[in-house]
N, C-alpha and C positions, 0 to 999 in steps of 0.2 A: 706265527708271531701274534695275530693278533687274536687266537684262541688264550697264548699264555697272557699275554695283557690284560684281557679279560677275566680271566682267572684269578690275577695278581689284584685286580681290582672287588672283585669277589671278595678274596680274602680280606681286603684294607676294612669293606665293608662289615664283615665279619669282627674284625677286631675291633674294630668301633664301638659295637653294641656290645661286646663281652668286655672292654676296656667303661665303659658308661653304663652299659643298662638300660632298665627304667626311666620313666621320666617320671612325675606329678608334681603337685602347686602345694605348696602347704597348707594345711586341713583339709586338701580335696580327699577323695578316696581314691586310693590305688588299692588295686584287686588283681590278684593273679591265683593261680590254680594247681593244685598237683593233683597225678594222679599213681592211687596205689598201686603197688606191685602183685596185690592182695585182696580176693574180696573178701569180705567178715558175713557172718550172718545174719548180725544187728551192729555197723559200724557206728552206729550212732552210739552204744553202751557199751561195745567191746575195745575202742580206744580213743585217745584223744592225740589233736593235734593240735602243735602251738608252732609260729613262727616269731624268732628272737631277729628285729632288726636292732643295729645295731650303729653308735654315729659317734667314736671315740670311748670314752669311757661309759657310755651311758647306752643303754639297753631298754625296748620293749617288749615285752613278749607278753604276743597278741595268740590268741584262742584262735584258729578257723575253726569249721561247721563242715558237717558233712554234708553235700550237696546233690546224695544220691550216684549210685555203681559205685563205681571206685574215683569219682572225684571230691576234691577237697578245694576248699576256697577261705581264703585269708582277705581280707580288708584292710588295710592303715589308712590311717590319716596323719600323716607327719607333723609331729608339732612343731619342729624348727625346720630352717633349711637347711640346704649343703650334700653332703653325699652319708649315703646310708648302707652299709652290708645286711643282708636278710638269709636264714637257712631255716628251713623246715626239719621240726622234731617231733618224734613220735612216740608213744609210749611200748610199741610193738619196734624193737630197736633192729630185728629182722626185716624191717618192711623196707628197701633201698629206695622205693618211691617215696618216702614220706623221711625220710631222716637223710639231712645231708643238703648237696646241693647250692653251695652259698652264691648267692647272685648280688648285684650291685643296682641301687637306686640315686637316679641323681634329682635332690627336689628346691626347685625356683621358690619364687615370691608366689605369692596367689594377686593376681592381675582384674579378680572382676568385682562387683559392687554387692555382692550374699552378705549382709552386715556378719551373720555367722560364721561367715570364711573370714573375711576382713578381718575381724576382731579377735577370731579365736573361739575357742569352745568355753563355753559358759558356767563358770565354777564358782565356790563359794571361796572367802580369805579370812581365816582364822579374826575373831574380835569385829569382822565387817556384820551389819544386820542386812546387805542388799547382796544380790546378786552381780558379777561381772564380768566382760569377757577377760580372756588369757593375755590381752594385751591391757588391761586396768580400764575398759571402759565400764560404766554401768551398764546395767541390764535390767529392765523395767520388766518385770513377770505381770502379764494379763493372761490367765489360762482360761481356755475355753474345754467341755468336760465332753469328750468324744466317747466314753469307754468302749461303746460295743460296735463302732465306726468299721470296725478290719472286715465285718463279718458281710456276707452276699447282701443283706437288706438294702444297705448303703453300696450303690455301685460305682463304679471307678468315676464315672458323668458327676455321680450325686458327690463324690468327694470332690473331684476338683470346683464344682460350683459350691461346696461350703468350704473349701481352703480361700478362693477368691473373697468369699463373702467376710471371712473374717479375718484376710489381711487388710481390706479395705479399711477393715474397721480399725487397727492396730490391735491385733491381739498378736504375743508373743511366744505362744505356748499352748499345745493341744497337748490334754491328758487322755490316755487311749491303752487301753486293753490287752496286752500281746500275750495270750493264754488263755486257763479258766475263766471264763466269764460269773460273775455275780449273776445269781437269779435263773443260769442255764441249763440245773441242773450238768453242770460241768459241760461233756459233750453232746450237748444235743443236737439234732440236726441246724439248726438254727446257728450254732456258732460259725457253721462254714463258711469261707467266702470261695473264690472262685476256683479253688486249687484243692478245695474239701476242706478235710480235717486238719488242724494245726498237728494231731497226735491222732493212730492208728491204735494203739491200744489203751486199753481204759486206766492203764496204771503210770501212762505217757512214757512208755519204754520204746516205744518205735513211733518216729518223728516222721513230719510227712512233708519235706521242702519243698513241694510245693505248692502248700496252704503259705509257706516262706516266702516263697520268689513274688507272691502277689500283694504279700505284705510288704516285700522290700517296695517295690512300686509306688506306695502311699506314703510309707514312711519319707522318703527320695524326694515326692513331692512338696509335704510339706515345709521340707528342710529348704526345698528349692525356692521355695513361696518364702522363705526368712523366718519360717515359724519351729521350734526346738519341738520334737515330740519326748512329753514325758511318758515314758514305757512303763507300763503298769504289770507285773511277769503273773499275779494271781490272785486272790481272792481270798478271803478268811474270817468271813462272816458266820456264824454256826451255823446256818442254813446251807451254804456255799464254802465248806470248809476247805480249803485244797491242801491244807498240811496233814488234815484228821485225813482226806481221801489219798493225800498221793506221797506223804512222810518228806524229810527234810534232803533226802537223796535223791527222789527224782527233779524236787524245786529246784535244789541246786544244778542238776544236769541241765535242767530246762531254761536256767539262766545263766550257764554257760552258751546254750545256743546261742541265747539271745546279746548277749554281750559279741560274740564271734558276728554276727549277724548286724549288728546295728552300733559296734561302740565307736567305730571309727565315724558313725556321723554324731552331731552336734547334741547330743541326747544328754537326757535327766531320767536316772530310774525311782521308781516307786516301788518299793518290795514288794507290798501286797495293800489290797483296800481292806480298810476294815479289818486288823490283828490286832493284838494286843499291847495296849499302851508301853507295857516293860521291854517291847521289842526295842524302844529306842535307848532302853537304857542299857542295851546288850544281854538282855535276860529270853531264855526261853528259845525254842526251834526257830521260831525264824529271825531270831539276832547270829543265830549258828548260818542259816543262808544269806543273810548282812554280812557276816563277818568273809565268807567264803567270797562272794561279790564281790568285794573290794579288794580282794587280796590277788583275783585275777582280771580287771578290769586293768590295765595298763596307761589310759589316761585319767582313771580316778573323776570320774563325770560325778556331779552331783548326786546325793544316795539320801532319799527317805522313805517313811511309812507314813501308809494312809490310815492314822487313828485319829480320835473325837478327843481330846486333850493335849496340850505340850508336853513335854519333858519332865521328868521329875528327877532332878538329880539330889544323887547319895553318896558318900564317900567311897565308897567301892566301885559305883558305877562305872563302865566303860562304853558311854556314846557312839552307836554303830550308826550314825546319821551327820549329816552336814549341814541340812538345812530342817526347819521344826513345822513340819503340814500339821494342822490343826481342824478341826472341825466346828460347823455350827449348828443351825437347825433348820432342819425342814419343816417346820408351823412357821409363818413367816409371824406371828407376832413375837414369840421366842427368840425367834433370830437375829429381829433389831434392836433386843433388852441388852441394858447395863452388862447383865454378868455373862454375857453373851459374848459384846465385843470386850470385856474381862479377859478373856481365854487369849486373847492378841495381847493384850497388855502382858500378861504374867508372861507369859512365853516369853516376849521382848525382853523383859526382865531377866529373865533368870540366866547365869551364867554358868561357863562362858559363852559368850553371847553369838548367836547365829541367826541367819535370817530365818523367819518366821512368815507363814504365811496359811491364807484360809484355804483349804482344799476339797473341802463341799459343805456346802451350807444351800440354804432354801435355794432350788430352782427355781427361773421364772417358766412361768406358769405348769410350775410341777401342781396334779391335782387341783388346778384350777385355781391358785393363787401363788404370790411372791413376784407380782407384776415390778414393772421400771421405777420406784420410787422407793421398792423395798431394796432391791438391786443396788440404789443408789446407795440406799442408806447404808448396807451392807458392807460395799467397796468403801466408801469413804472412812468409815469406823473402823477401819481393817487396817487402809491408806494412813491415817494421821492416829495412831492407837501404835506405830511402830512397824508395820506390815513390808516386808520388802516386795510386796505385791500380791496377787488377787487374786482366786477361781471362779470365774463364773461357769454358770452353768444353767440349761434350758429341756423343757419337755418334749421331747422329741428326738432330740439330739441325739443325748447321753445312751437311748438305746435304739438308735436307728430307727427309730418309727416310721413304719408304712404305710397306707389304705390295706387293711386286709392283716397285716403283719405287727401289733403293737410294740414285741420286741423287749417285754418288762413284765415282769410277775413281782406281784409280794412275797412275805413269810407268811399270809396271811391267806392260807388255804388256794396259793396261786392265785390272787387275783392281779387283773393289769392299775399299775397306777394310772397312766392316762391312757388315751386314744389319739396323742396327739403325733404327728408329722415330724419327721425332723425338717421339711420344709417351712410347714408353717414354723416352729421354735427356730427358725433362720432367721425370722423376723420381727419377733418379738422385740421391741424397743428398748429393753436393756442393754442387752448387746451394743448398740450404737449409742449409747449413754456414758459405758463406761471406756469405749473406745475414747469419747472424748475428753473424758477426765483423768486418762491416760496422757492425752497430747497436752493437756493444761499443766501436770507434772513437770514430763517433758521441757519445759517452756522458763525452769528452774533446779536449781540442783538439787531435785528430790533427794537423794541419794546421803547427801549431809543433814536433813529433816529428821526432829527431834520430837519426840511427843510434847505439848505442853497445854495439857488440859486448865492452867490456871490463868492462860489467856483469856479466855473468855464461856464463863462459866455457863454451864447449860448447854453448850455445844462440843463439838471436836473440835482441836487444834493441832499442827504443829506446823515446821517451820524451822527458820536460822536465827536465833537475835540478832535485832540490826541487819538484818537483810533482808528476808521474807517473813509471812506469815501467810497461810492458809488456815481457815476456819470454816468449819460445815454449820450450817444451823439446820437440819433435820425437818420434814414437815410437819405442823402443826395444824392446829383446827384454822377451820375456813376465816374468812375474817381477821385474819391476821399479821398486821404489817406492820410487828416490834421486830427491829432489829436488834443484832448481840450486840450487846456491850463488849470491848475487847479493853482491856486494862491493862495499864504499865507500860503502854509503848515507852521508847526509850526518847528522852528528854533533847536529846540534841540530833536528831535525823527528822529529815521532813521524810513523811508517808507517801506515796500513790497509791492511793484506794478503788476496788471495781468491785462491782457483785458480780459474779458469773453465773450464770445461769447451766446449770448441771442436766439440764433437759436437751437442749438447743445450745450448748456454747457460745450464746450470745453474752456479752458485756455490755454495762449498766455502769458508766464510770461516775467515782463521786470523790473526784477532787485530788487535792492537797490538803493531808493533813501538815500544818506549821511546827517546827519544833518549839517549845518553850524557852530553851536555853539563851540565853545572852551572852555577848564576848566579855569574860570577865564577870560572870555570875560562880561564884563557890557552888553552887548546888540549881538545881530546877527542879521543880515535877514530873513525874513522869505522867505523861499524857493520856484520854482516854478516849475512845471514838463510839458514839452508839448512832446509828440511823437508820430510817423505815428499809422494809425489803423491798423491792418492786412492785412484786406482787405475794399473795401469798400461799407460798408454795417452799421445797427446799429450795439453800442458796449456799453456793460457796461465796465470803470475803475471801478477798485474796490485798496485803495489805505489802508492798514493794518498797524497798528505799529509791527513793527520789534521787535519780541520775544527774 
């Protein structure tokens, strides 16, 4: 009796889990596994697997990756909750491990404090210039420029102490390298991290998961830390060409992995650095690898290219991009000209309108210049010029530099651009500059801020009428403690005025300014405020309506 009892309870338990399933939280990842019926001799080229979940009328079908023997692994990250069906499909429709098999997913609330979970995956919205998550919150983009971070130089130690260091600081976004690296001479020994080679053969036909499983690791981390990784999948410099080296078929195969790999976390991809500007206008090989990416990405994550120009749209054009990554200069006197932060402005212009943002411009202390004041200047001309946010980026960093290991060559008969650290470039004072002029954002509804250069001429503006205003004044020669003139306040709001100090976030408050208006005046003046800086150096005004 009490062997059937138990038996009977076996089964109850039994049908529980075939009657439920799965569990997970919505945007966590759920990951489960098949394995084939089949080996292949190159499964990574000889078939693909997709799993279609499925939640009423509405359908994902997600890419898996091949995980090495005959296993296969799928990722979701569920965008709603409630109950979900999921079945594995295969393009080898003989394989009975891979095709078939329909299982059931039951997915909750998501419960913990990941602003990334919380809010949802970070997308762009048709006519918006910022970023947001999937439940309409903003999303304030400060990137910091990882590219060649995956690779051994930078060890698992050295990553999680520069994840720390620049959540500290609020940075919202690490750009980083998942492929051909820039300057690597493609696979060189150098691109390895701890699993070897990303790709066993030189034409990236045989994958090597795991160079993958060690990259899932870092990727996992950073998402964990609240930071988005923007996935960079290759390279397209003449020097570093990965389309002249690997053609439009294997790019594409390679960011099917990576999509299978990494789409179900909180990610932004980046085609390739440095292609050609027509890619965004869907012209050319790799607007064919744009076009193919989005069409098997199933939550449609933010999509652009790393070129030195905006958009240029034409009546035929067809936009394979979402959001407009632009470029500046590396001479840091270049980099804080007029027709410099120009290239922010037009972009913000042009429609239809998408956020817009700087995705490499002078490092600090790339080649022994582009220190904390250039930085500033940088970020802020980026910030009030229309920018839905910011790349920074450092020497050291960007190519994992080591004692012994520089990690960076030129076009220029291979020479290294610096010798610097990615330790030391952890500390370079920009960094903690622009973290704070991030929280000073923050602190207002960046996200509704309008350019308006005719606030206050000679510096940056923008701002809400009648509610905020932010103004940069830029540094100047020593000696000097003229303040901007800001014109036209509006005639019936009282001001609170501070100067911020963009070094140290310290405030310098100066007052009340009065409205002009009288009860029962037909008309007033519009008001104008000009007063010394502090000291003289940059400054933000920042000018509030009076509570």
């Amino acid at each position: 009796m009490r062997n059937k009892l138990s038996i009977m309870s076996g089964l109850c338990v039994l049908m529980q889990a075939v009657s439920y399933g799965a569990e997970s939280a919505q945007w966590e990842v759920f990951e489960t596994s098949y394995e084939s019926a089949k080996a292949y001799p190159n499964a990574f080229t000889e078939v693909e697997v997709d799993v279609v979940f499925k939640q009423g009328e509405r359908q994902w079908k997600v890419p898996a990756f091949w995980a090495g023997d005959k296993k296969w692994t799928v990722r979701f990250a569920p965008p709603v909750q409630g109950k979900f069906t999921y079945r594995v499909e295969c393009t080898d429709k003989a394989n009975p491990g891979l095709n078939g098999k329909e299982q059931t997913l039951s997915v909750a609330a998501y419960k913990g404090d990941n602003p990334l979970l919380k809010h949802g995956f970070v997308r762009t919205s048709p006519g918006k210039t910022y970023f947001e998550h999937a439940d309409g919150t903003p999303f304030l983009w400060l990137g910091d420029t990882w590219w060649k971070c995956l690779c051994k130089r930078m060890t698992w130690e050295g990553f999680q102490e520069l994840t720390a260091n620049r959540k500290a600081k609020g940075f919202s976004v690490v750009q980083i390298v998942c492929g051909p690296y820039p300057d690597e001479n493609f696979f060189a020994p150098s691109l390895e991290n701890e699993g070897g080679q990303p790709y066993l053969a030189n034409d990236m036909s045989v994958v090597n998961p795991k160079y993958f499983d060690y990259a899932d690791r870092r990727f996992k981390h950073l998402v964990d830390a609240g930071i988005v990784p923007a996935i960079v999948g290759a390279w397209g410099r003449g020097d570093c060409n990965s389309m002249e080296k690997f053609g439009a078929v294997n790019i594409k195969r390679h960011w099917r992995y990576l999509i299978a790999r990494y789409g179900a976390y909180p990610v932004i991809w980046i085609l390739a650095g440095e292609i050609p500007e027509e890619t965004k206008a869907g012209q050319g090989p790799w607007a064919e690898v744009a076009t193919y990416l989005r069409s098997i990405d199933p939550y449609h994550h933010p999509l652009t290219c790393h070129t030195g120009q905006g958009r240029r749209v034409a009546k035929d054009d067809i936009p394979v991009i979402d959001f407009d990554m632009v470029g500046g200069n590396h001479d840091e006197r270049i980099a804080v000209e007029p027709q410099t932060v120009a290239i922010v402005s037009s972009a913000y212009s042009t429609k239809p309108q998408m956020p817009v943002l700087v995705g490499e411009t002078c490092y600090e202390g790339h080649m022994q210049q582009g220190f904390g004041d250039v930085q500033r200047r940088m970020f802020w001309g980026s910030i009030l010029s229309g920018a839905g946010g910011h790349t920074y980026g450092a020497a050291g960093i960007w190519h994992a530099g080591v004692e012994g290991d520089h990690g960076n060559w030129g076009a220029w008969n291979r020479q290294p651009y610096d010798w610097t650290t990615w330790k030391e470039g952890m500390n370079y004072p920009g960094s903690t500059q622009l973290g704070l002029g991030k929280k000073l954002l923050e602190q207002y509804p960046w996200h509704r801020f309008v350019p308006h250069p005719e606030w206050a001429p000679g510096c940056l503006a923008a701002g809400i009428p009648g509610e905020v205003r932010l103004i940069y004044l830029p540094r100047r020669n020593v000696y000097n403690w003229d303040g901007p003139e800001v014109m036209d306040l509006e005639p019936d709001i009282d001001w609170h005025v501070y100067y911020w100090d963009p070094v140290a976030g310290r405030k310098f408050d100066q007052g009340v300014i009065k409205a002009t208006a009288k009860p029962g005046d037909a008309s007033a003046k519009p008001v104008s405020f000009k007063k010394n800086v502090p000291s003289p150096q940059d400054w933000v005004l920042v000018l509030e309506k009076e509570k």
